[in-house]
N, C-alpha and C positions, 0 to 999 in steps of 0.2 A: 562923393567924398573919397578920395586917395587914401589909403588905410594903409599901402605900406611905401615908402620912402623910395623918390628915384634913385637915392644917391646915397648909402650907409655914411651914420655919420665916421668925423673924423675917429681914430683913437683917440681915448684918454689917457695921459699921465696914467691913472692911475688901474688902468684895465690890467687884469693879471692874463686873460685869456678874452681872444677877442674871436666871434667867427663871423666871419662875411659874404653875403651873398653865397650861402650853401643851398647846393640843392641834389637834390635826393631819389632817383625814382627806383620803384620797383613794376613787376610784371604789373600790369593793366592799375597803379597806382602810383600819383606824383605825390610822394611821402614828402619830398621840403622842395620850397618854388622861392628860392633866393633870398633865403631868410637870416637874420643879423641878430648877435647874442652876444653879451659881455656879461665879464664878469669882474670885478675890483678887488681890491689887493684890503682883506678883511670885511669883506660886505658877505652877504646870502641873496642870492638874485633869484627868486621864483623864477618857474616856468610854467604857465597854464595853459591847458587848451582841451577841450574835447580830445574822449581818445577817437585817434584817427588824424590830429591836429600835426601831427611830426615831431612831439617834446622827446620821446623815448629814442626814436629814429637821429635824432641832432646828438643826443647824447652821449647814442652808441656813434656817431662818427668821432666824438671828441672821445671816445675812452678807444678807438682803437678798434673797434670790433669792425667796420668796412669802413672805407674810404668815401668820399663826399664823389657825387659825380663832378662836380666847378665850386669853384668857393675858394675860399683861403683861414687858416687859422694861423692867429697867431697869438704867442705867450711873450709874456712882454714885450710886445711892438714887433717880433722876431716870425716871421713865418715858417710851421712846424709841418712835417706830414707824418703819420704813422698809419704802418703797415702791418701794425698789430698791437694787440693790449698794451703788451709788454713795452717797447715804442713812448705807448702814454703815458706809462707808469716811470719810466726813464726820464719824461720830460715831466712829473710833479705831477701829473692825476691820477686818480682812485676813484674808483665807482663803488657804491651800491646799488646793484639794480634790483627791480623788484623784482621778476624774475629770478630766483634765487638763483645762486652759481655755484653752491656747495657742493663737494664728493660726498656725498651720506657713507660709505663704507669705510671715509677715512674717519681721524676723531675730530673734535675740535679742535683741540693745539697744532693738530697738524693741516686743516684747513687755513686755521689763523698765517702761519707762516709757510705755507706752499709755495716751491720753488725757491725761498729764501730760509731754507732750514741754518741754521749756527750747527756748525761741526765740529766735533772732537778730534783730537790730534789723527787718531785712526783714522777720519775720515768719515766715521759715523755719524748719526744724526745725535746731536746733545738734547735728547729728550727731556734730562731733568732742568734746562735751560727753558727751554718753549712752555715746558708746564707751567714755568715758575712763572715766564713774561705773561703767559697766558690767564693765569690768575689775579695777576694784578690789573691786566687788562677788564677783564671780569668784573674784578673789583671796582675799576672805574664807571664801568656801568652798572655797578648795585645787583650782578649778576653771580649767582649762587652755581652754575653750569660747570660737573667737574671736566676740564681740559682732556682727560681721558674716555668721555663721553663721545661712542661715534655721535655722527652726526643725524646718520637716518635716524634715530633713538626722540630727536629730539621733535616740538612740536613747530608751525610753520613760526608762529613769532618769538621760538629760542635760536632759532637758526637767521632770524634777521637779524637779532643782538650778533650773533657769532660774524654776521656779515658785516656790521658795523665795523667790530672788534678787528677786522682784518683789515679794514681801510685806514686804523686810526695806525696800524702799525707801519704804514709806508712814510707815514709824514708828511703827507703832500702839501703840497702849495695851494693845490684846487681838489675838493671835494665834491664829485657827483652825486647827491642823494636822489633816489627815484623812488618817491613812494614809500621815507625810508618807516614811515609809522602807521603802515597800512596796514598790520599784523600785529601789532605791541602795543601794550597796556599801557594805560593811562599813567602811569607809576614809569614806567619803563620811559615812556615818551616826557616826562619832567625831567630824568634825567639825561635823555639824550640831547632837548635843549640847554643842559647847562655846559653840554659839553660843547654844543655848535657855540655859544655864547665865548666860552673861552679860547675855540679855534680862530672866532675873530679876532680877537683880541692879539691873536699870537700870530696875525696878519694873514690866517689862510683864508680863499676866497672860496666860498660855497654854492653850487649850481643844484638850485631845489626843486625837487618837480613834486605837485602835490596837489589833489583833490579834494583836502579838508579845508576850505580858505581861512578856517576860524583861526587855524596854529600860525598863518602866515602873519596874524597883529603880533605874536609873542616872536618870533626871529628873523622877519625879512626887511630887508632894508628898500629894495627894488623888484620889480614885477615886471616878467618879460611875458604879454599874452600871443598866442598863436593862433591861427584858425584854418581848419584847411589845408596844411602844410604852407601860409605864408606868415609872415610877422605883421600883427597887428598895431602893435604900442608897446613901449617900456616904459612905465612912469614909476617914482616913489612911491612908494607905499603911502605913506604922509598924505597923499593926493587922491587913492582912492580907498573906495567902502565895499563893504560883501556881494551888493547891489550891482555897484559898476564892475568890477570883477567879472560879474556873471554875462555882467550883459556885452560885455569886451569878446567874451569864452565862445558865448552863442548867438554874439549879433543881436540879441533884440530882448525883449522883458522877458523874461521866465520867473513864473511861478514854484519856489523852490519846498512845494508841498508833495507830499503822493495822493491819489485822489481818494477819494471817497471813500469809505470803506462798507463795504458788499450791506444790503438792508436784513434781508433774509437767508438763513443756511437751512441745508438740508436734515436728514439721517445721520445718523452716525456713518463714519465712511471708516474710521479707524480706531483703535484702542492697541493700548501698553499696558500690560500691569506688571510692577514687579521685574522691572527691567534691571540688570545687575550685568557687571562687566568684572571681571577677575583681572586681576593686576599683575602677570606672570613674575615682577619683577617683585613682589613684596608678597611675604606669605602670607596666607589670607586675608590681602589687601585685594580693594576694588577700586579701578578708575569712577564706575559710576556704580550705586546702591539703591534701589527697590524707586524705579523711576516710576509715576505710573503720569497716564494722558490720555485724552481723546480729540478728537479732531473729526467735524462733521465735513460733507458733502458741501464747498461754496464757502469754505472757510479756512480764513490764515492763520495757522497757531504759530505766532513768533517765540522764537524761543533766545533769551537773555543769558548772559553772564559772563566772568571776567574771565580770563586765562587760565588754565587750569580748572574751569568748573567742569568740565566732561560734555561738554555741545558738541563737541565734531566727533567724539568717543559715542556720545549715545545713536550719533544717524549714520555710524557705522556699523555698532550693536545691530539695528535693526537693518540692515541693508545686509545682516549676512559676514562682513568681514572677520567676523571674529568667531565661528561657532562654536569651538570648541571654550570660549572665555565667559558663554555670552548666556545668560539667565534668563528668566521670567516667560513672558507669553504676551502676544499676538494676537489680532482678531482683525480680519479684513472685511464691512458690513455683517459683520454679527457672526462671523463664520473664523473659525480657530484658523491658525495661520502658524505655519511654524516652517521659519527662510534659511537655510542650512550653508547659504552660498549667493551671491551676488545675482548668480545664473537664475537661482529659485525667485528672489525679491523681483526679478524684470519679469517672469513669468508671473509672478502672481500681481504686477500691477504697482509697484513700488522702482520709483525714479529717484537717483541722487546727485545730485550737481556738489560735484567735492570742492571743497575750501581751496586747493592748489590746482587751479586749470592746467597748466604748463606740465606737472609731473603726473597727475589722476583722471584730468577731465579729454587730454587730448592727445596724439600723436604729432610732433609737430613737421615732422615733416610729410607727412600725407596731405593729400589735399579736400578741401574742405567736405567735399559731398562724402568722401571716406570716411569721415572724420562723423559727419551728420548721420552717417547707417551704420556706425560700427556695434550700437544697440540692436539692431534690426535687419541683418545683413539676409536673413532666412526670407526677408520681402523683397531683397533686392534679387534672389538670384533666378538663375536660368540653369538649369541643367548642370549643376553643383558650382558654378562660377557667377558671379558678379555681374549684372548687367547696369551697365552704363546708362541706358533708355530705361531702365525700370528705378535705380537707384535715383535718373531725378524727377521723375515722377513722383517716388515715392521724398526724397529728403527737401527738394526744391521747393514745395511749398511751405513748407516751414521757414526755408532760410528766407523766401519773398514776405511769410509773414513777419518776422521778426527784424528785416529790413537791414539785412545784413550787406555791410557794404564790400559785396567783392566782384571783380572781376566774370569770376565763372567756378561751376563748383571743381571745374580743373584747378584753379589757384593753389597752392599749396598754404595752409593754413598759418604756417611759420611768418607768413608775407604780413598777416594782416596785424590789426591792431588789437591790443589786448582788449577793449570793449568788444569787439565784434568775436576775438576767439568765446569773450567769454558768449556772446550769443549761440557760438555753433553748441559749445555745450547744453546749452538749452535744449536747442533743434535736436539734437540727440534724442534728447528726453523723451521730448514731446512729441518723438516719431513713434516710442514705445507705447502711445495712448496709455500713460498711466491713471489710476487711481488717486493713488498717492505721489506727490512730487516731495521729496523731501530735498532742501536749501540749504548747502552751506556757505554763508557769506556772499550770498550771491552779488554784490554790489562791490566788492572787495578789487581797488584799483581802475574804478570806475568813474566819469568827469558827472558832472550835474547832470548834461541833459541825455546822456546813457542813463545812468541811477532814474530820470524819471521813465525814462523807456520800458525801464525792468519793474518800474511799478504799476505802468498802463497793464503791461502784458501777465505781471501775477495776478490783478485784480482782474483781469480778463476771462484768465484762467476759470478761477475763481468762480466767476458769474457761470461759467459753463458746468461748474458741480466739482470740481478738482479740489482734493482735500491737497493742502499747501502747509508744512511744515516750514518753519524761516529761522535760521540760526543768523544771528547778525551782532555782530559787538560795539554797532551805533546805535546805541538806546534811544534818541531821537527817530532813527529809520524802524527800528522794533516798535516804539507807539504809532508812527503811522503807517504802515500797512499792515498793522494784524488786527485781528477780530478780538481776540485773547493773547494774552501774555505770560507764558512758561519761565518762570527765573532758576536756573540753578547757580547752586553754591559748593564746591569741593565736591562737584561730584551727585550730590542729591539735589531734588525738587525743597527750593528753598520760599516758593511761592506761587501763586496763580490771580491775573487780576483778570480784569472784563472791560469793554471800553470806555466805559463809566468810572469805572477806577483808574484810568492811566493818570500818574503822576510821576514824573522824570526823580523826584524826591523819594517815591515809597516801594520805587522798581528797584534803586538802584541799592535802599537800606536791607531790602531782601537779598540781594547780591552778594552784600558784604558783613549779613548775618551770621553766619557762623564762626 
């Protein structure tokens, strides 16, 4: 079967941006092998593919950020080339990437309109202008975020809103969304389709890359799949189901379950009592308040709940980040534990795979084997320097277990695909021989048959005796791979179920009980 076309079809009338035969390569990877994408003038044209497939990579050639190796792009039947963002932004596109591209130390009003500040006759920037556009910007997104709020301040899915906010103000013609509701609440994401809903309407053309296939029934018109860095199919939506999606994605039937969940657990491996976090920003206010848990030897404690519940606040608590904020007490198998510093938590057996790979879990310009000892550099060395022959001895077997697809651990890890950065994080981990692995969002930007990978490998874990904490804000992926179910609400433990009790209905009223 010929799965991708000798010959791109013609343009359409009605194509707002067309790209053809693009192709793509990087060091020891062909990222795109002459691949063909459009987009129409008020339509939403998905892009799916296994990461590694070339969606993010075609992307970033159409917003500007490198140039295609051969290919052609063109915006209204007209062939474009751009030699930088700015370029793409000139000819009517705007990105959201998932990769966030915020400055944290400026605020948000002034992220929103960077580089296109409104001046005052002086010359100065019109502050009380950007606040005000900025608010109502806000406002359109049902977002409460004051415009004077830096942006490091904020959490990873207030900073995707402010990312949105920034692209609605270019007015483009064509909108890049990448992943744009990989981070945002349920609440948050109703109103970001009422807005895609209305940018059709007002004829702009939407280029949507996304892993949740459920959202693509409520705003996609057309479905562009990828595999491998070539073009597989673009059909209607109308035309296909969840099913065929997947199997377009990964070639063949997949079973879109996690497996089994572990029979027997061990010992106690860990305990919380009385976990509390101070809130610098509110006087005797706490992010989180008198958490308490345990989690045996060979078991997944999932942990639930919406935005603002205090999940990535509490497996920072305990990982050390905060000590001077941070409350309660510790027990690692039965024995008092008290982590003062990130440095203490790796020492005593506690691993954290953080929520934003790109800015907490990696270095991205290092290359991979760097990146896999930077946990563990004291195995790697020789005579106070780094040795190359012992680093891949010691990090290589992980990256072959985890089946990481790179080149060589020379590659520079910037190269690869976010599924596989996020693996090296892992390998990190899991070089430390921890105890404890604590999760945040581990699956976060991830395509189906990655997500089943990261489910073989926790449950693996798992069988080996590895106490496994999992923060996840897919309550479907929270019932199936944990053993028990942790829900918080604003902050406190707002419930606890067992596998016998999961119910999608009585997880999510604990959620939203307070």
């Amino acid at each position: 079967m010929n799965e991708r076309p000798e010959k791109p079809a013609p343009a359409s009338p009605q194509d707002l941006l067309e790209a053809r035969r693009i192709s793509k390569r990087f060091p020891g990877v062909q990222a795109l092998d002459q691949v063909d994408f459009a987009v129409r003038r008020g339509e939403l044209c998905a892009l799916l593919g296994e990461n590694g497939a070339g969606k993010s990579t075609l992307m970033n050639i159409l917003s500007g950020v490198f140039p295609p190796d051969s290919g052609v792009i063109l915006m209204k039947g007209s062939p474009v080339k751009f030699q930088n963002t700015r370029d793409a932004q000139a000819a009517g596109i705007a990105t959201i990437f998932q990769e966030l591209s915020l400055f944290p130390q400026l605020t948000v009003a002034e992220n929103i309109f960077l580089g296109r500040e409104p001046l005052q006759w002086l010359g100065t920037i019109d502050y009380r202008k950007i606040h005000r556009e900025t608010r109502r910007l806000l406002g359109e997104l049902e977002c409460d975020i004051r415009p004077q709020t830096p942006v490091g301040q904020l959490r990873v899915g207030q900073q995707q809103i402010v990312e949105i906010a920034r692209a609605l103000t270019l007015k483009s013609r064509l909108i890049i969304m990448d992943e744009p509701t990989s981070a945002i609440t349920d609440q948050e994401t109703r109103v970001l389709f009422r807005l895609i809903a209305n940018l059709k309407r007002s004829g702009t053309g939407i280029a949507y890359i996304t892993h949740k296939l459920d959202e693509l029934f409520q705003i996609a018109d057309r479905v562009t799949v990828f595999r491998d860095g070539r073009h597989i199919d673009t059909r209607p939506l109308a035309d296909l189901n969840r099913r065929e999606m997947i199997r377009m994605m990964v070639g063949r039937e997949l079973t879109e379950h996690a497996p089994e969940s572990r029979a027997d657990t061990g010992n106690e491996a860990f305990r919380v009592r009385s976990l509390s976090l101070k809130n610098p920003k509110i006087k005797n206010g706490y992010t989180i308040r008198d958490i308490d848990f345990a989690v045996r030897k060979g078991e997944v404690l999932g942990v639930f709940g919406l935005m603002g519940s205090g999940r990535t606040e509490m497996l920072e608590a305990i990982f050390g980040l905060h000590p001077g904020l941070t409350e309660g007490t510790l027990s690692l198998e039965g024995k008092p534990l008290r982590v003062t510093s990130p440095r203490h938590a790796i020492r005593s057996g506690i691993g954290l795979v953080p929520e934003d790979r790109k800015h907490q879990g990696l270095i991205l310009q290092m290359t991979v084997g760097a990146n896999a000892s930077l946990s563990t550099l004291s195995r790697c060395e020789r005579f106070g320097f780094v040795s190359p022959s012992k680093e891949s001895r010691h990090v290589g077997r992980f990256v072959q277990r985890l089946q990481i697809k790179t080149a060589s651990l020379q590659q520079r890890i910037l190269n690869l695909s976010g599924g596989n950065q996020q693996k090296i994080v892992l390998a990190k981990w899991l070089a430390t021989d921890p105890a404890v692995l604590l999760l945040d969002e581990p699956t976060r930007g991830i395509d189906v048959n990655a997500k089943q990978e990261i489910y073989r490998l926790i449950n693996e874990l798992a069988r080996t005796g590895l106490a496994v904490v999992m923060v996840s804000s897919e309550l479907p992926e929270v019932l199936a791979i944990s053993d028990r179910v942790m829900v918080l609400c604003e902050g406190r433990k707002a419930g606890e179920f067992t596998r016998n009790q999961f119910q999608e209905e009585t997880v999510m009223e604990a959620a939203l009980s307070r």
